[in-house]
C-alpha positions as CSV (number, residue, x, y, z in Angstrom):
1,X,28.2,27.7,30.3
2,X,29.0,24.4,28.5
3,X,26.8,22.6,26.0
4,X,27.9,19.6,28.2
5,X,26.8,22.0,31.5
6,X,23.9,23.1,29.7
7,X,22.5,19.3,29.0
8,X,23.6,18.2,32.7
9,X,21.7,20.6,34.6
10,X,18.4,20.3,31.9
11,X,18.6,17.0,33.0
12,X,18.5,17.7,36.9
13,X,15.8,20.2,36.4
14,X,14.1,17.4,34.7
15,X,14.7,15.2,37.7
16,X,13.4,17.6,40.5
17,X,9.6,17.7,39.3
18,X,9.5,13.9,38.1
19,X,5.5,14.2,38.4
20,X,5.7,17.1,35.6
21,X,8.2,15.7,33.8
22,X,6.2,12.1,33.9
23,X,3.5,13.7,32.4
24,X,5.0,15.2,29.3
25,X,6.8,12.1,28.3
26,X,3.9,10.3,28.3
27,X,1.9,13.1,25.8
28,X,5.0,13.1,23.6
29,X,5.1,9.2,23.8
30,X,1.6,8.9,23.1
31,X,1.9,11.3,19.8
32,X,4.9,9.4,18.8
33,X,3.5,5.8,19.6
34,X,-0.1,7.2,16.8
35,X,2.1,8.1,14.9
36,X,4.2,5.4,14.2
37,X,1.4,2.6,14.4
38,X,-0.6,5.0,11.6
39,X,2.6,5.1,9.9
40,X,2.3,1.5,9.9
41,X,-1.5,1.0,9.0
42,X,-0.6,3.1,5.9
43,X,2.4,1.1,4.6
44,X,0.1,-1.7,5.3
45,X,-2.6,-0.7,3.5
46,X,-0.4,0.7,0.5
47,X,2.0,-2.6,0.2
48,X,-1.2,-4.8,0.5
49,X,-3.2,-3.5,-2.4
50,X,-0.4,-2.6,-4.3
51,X,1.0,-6.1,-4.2
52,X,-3.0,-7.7,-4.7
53,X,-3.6,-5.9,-7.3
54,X,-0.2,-6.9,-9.2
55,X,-0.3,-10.3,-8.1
56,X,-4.0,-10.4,-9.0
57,X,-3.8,-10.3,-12.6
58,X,-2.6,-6.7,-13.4
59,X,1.5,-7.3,-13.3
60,X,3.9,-4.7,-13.2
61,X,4.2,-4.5,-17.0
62,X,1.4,-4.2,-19.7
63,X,2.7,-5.0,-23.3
64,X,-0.1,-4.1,-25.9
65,X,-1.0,-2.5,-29.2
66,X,-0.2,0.8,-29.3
67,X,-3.0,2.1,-31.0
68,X,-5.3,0.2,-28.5
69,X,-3.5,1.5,-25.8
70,X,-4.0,5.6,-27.2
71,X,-7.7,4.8,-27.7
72,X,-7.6,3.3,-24.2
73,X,-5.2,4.3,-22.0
74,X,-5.1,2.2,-18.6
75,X,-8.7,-0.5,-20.3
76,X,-7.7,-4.0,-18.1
77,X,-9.2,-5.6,-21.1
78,X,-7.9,-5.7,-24.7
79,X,-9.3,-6.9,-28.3
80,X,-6.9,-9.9,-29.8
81,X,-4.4,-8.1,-31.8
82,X,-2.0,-8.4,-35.1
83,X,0.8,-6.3,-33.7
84,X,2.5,-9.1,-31.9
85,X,3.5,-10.7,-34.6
86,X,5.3,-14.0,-33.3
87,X,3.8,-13.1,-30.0
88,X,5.5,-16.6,-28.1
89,X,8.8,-15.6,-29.4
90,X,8.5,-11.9,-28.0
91,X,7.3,-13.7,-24.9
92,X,10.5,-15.6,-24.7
93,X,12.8,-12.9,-25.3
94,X,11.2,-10.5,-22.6
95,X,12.4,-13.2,-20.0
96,X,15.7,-13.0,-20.6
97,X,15.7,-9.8,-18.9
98,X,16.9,-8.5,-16.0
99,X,14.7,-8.1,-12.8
100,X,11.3,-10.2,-15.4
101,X,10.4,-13.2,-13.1
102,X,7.8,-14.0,-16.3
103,X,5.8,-13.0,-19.1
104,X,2.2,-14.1,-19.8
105,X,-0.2,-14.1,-22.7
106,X,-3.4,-13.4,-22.2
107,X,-6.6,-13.5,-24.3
108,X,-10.0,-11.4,-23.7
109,X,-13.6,-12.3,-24.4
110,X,-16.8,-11.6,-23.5
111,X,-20.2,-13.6,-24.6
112,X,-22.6,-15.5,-23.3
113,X,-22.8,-18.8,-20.9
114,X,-25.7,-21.5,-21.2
115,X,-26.3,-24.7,-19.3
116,X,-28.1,-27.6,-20.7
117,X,-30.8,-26.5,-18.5
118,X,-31.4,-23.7,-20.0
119,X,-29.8,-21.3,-17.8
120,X,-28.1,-18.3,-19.5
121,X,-25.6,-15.5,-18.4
122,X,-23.5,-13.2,-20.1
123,X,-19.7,-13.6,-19.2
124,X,-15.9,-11.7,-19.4
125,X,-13.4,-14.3,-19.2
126,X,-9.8,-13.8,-19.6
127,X,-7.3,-16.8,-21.4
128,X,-4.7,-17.2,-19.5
129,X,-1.3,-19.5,-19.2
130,X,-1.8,-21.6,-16.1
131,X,1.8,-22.2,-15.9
132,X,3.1,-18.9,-16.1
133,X,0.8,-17.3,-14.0
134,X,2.2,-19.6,-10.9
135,X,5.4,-18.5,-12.1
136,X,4.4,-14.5,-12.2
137,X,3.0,-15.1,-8.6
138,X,-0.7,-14.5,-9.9
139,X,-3.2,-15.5,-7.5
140,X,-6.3,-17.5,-8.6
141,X,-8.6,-17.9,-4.9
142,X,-10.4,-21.3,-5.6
143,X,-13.2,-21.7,-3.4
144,X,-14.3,-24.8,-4.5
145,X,-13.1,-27.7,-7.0
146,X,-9.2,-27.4,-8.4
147,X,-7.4,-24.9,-10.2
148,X,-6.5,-25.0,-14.2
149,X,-4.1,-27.6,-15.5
150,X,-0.4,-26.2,-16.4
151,X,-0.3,-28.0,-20.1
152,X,-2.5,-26.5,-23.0
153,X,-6.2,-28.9,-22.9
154,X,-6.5,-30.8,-25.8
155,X,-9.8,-29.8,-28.1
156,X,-12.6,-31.3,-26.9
157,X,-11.1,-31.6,-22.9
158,X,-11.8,-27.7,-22.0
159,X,-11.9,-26.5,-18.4
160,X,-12.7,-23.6,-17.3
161,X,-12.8,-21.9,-13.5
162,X,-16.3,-19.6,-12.7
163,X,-16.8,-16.9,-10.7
164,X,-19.3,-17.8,-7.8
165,X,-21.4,-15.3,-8.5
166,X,-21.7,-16.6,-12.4
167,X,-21.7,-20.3,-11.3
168,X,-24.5,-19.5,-8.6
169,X,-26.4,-17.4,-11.5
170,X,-25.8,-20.8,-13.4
171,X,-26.7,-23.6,-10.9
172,X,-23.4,-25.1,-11.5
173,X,-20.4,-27.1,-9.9
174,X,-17.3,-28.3,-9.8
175,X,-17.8,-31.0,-12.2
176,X,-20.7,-29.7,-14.8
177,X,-20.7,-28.5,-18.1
178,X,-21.7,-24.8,-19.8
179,X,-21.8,-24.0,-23.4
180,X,-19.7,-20.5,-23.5
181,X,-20.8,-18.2,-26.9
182,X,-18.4,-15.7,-28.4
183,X,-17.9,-13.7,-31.4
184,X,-14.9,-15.0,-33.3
185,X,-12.2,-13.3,-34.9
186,X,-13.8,-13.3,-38.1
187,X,-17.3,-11.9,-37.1
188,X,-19.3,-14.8,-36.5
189,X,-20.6,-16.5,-33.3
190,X,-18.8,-19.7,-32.2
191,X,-19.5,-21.9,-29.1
192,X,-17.0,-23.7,-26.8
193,X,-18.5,-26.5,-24.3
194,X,-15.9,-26.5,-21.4
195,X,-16.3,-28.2,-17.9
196,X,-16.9,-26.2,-14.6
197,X,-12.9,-27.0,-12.7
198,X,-13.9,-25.2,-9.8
199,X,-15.8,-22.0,-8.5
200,X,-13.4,-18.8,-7.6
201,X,-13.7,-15.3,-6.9
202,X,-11.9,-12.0,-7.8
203,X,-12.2,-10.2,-4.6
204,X,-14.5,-7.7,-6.4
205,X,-18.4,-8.7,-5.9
206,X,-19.6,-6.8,-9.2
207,X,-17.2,-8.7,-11.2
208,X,-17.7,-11.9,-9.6
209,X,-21.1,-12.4,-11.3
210,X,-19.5,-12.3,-14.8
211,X,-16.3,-13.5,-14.9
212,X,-14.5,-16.7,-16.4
213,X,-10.9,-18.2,-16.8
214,X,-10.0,-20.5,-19.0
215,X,-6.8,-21.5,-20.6
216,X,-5.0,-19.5,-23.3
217,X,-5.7,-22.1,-26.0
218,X,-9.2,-22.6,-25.2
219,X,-10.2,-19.1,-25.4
220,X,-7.7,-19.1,-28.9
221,X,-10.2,-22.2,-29.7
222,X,-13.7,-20.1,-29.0
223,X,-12.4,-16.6,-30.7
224,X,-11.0,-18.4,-33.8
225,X,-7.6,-16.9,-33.6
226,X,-4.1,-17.6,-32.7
227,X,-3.8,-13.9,-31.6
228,X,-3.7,-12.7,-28.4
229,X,-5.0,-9.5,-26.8
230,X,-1.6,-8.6,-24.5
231,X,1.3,-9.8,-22.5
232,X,1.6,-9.0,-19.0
233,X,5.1,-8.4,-17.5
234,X,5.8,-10.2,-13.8
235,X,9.5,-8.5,-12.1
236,X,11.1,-10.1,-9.3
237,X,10.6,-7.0,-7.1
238,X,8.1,-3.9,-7.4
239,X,10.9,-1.2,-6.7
240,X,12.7,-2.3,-10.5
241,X,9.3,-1.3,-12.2
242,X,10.9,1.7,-13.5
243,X,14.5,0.3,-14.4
244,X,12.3,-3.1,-16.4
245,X,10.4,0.0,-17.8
246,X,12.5,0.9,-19.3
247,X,15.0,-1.5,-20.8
248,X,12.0,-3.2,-22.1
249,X,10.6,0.3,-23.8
250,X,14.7,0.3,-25.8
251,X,14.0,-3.9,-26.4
252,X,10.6,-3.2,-28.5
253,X,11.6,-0.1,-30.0
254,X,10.2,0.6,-33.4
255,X,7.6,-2.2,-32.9
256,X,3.3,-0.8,-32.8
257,X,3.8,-1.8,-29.2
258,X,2.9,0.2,-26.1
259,X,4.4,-0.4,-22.9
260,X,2.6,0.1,-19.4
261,X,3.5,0.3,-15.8
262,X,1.1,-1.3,-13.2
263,X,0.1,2.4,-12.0
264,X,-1.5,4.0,-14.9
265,X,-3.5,0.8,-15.3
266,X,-4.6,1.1,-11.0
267,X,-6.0,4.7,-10.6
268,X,-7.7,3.4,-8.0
269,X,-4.2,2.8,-6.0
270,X,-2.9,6.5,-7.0
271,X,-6.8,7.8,-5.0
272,X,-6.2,5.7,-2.2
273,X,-2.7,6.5,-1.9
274,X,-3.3,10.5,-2.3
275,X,-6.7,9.9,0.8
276,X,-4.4,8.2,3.0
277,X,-1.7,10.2,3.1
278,X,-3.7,13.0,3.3
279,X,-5.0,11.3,6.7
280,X,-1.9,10.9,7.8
281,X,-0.2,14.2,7.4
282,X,-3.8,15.9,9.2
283,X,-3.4,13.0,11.9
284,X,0.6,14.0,12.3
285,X,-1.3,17.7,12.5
286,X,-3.3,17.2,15.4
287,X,-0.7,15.8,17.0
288,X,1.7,18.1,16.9
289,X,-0.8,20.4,17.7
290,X,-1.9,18.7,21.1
291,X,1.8,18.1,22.0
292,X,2.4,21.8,21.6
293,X,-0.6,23.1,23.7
294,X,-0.2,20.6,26.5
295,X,4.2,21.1,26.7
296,X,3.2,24.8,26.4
297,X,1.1,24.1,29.7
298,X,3.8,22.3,31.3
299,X,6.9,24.6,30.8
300,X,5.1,27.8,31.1
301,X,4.3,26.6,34.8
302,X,7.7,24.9,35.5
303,X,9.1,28.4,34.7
304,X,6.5,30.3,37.0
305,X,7.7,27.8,39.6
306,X,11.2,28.6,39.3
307,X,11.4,32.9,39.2
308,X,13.5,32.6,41.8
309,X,15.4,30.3,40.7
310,X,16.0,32.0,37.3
311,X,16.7,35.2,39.1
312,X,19.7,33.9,41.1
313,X,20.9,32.4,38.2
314,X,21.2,35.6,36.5
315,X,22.3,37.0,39.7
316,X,25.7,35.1,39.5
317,X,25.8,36.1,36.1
318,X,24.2,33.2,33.9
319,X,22.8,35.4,30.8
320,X,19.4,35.7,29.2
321,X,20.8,33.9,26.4
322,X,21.8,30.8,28.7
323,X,18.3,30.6,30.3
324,X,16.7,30.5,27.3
325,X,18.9,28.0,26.2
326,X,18.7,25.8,29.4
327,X,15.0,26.0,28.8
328,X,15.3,24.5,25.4
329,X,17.6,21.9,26.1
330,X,15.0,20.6,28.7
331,X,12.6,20.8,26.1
332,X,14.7,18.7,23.6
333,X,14.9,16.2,26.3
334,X,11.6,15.8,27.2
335,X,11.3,15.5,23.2
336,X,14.4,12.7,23.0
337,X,13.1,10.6,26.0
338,X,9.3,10.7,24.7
339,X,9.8,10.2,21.4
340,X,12.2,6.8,22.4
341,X,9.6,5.6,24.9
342,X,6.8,6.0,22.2
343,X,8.8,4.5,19.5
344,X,9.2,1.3,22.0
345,X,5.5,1.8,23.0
346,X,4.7,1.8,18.8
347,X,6.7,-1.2,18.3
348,X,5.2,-3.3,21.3
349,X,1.5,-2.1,19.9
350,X,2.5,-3.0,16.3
351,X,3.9,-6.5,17.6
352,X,0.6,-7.3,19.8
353,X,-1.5,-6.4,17.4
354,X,0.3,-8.6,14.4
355,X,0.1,-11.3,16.8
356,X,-3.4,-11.0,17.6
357,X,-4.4,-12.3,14.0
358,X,-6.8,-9.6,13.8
359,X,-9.3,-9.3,10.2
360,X,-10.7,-5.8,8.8
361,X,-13.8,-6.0,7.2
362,X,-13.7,-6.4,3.0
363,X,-13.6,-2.7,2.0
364,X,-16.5,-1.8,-0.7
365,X,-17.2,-3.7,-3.4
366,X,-15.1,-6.6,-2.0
367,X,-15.8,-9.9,-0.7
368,X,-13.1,-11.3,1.5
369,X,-11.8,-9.9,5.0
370,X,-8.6,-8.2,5.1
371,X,-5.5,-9.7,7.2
372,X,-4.6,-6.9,9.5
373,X,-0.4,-7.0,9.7
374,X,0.9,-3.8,10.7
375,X,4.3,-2.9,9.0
376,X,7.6,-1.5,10.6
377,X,8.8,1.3,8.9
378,X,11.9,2.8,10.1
379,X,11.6,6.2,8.6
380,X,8.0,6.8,10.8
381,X,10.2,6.3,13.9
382,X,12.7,8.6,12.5
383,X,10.8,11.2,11.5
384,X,8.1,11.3,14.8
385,X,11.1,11.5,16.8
386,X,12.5,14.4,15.3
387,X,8.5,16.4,14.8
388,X,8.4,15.4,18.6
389,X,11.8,17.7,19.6
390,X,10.6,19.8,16.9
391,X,7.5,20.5,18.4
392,X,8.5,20.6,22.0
393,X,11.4,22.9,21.1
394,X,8.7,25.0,19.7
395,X,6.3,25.0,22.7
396,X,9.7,25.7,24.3
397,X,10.6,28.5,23.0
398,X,7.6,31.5,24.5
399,X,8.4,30.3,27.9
400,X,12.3,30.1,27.2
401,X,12.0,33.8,25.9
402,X,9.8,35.1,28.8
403,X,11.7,33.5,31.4
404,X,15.2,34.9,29.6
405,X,13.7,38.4,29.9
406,X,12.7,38.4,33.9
407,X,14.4,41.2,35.7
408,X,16.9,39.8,38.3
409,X,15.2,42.4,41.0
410,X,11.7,41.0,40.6
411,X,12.5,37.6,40.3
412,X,15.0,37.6,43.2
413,X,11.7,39.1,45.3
414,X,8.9,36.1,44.0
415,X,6.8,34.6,45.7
């Protein structure tokens, strides 16, 4: 018999018993259809924090001292450094290449905020260039009041954007004034009276009650240096992290600098990758596992129901190979058709629920709600397709082999 025979008559077979075969597809098009929308809830979740925590003032690229970085491999915050040398010439040149959509300078402190009330906080704040930072893509979430001016404030005319958690720890707004303390370059305590531009937040609740940006040369202004602590690196696309890696590693050769991709700073990304896919793979489990017991169920009977059927086959001299075989194509079909009506059944669930403009609850330690978009991903569809004729070619093959190895006398005299 025929390949092309073979797949013909699996189809009729399917055919005659359409409540059976009804059945089936819709088990293998329900494991398909979880799969693919979990497939989708993970590229979600993995594009979405990856991309927030870039675009949220990590970047793809770290460029600091070296020695800093040995002593503290993957620290989001730096002391000012020497090592730079003409740090906004090194800046320049780093944008010239390929794939960099900018380069930023930043500045870290940490002291203590006062209010002419009397009011007192301690503080991180970052110096930052406004200007670049819309250029990298950076995201600054002002909840109240206006974001920092591109040019450089002039001394005297400081801003500076608050945390709400600091500003409510304050009493301040939009509009009013603190008195920020630091230590300065050269050891001794300098203060820098900037205005309150307006009251953000980081996402990150803990953080939010200590943090401050203010512009590059304001922080330079209250540390007493020109120095700054590191430059962060902003690519045109995530995927050429490893190809800007590495061109920029050759361009600062022989200089005390360290370079840094964004996921050895984010070892938080690396755990919730690792627990996610782990969830996946133990969801894909269980639904292979299901598919397999229940299409066991189903062809196990459909061969009981047709001894006879099998016996006259044999009868006109169909062999035990050929059964078998018949049996697994039907199988592979009932795999092909599920997995295509699941895929279309994933799809339509993944395109309802985008357009439902649903929100997840902030995960922990975060303070804003989480736009729930479901991704596409092509390889998901792919590859639950081929685990679902896997598997039913699998829960196939028992009933294939018993049915192959019936004896033409007895199954010619079932009943």
């Amino acid at each position: 018999m025929r390949v092309a025979d073979l797949a013909r008559l699996a189809l009729r077979n399917l055919a005659r018993n359409r409540r059976r075969t009804l059945l089936s597809l819709a088990i293998v098009a329900a494991g398909t259809a979880a799969m693919v929308l979990t497939a989708g809830f993970v590229r979600f979740s993995f594009d979405g924090l990856r991309e927030a925590m870039i675009h949220g003032g990590l970047g793809h690229l770290e460029i600091a001292d070296a020695d800093a970085v040995a002593a503290r491999p993957g620290a989001l915050d730096r002391e000012p450094s020497a090592a730079f040398g003409d740090w906004r010439a090194l800046r320049d040149e780093l944008e010239t290449q390929p794939h960099v959509a900018a380069v930023g300078a930043n500045l870290h402190l940490m002291g203590l905020a006062q209010t002419a009330e009397g009011r007192s906080a301690s503080f991180v704040a970052v110096g930052v260039e406004p200007d670049r930072e819309v250029r990298m893509g950076f995201e600054t979430r002002v909840r109240d009041g206006e974001a920092l001016a591109a040019a450089p404030p002039e001394p005297g005319a400081d801003r500076a954007l608050l945390a709400l958690g600091l500003a409510s720890t304050l009493g301040v707004r939009p509009g009013d004034r603190v008195t920020l303390l630091a230590q300065t370059e050269s050891g001794t305590l300098d203060a820098l009276d900037v205005e309150v531009a307006g009251l953000v937040t980081t996402g990150v609740a803990e953080l939010d009650t200590r943090w401050i940006k203010l512009p590059l040369a304001s922080a330079q202004r209250l540390a007493g240096t020109d120095r700054i602590s590191n430059l962060l690196v902003a690519l045109d696309d995530t995927r050429s992290t490893d190809a800007a890696l590495e061109r920029v590693r050759a361009r600062l050769a022989g200089r005390p600098l360290a370079v840094t991709p964004w996921p050895e700073r984010a070892p938080f990304y690396g755990q919730v990758r690792g627990l996610y896919l782990g969830i996946f793979v133990f969801l894909g489990a269980i639904v292979g596992v299901l598919v397999v017991l229940a299409a066991s169920n189903t062809l196990v009977m459909a061969v009981m129901e047709r001894v006879r059927e099998i016996g006259t086959l044999r009868a006109i001299g169909t062999g035990r190979g050929q059964i078998a075989a018949l049996l697994l194509v039907e199988a592979a079909w009932l795999g092909l058709f599920g997995a295509v009506a699941g895929s279309l059944l994933g799809l339509a669930g993944i395109g309802t629920i985008n357009a439902l403009d649903l929100h997840m609850p902030p995960p922990p330690g975060a303070v804003d709600p989480i736009d729930l978009e479901l991704a596409v991903v092509p390889e998901a569809f792919l590859g639950a397709a081929l685990l679902m004729i896997v598997v039913l070619l699998v829960a196939a093959l028992l009933p294939a082999l018993r049915a192959a190895r019936l004896v033409i006398i007895d199954a010619l005299g079932h009943t």
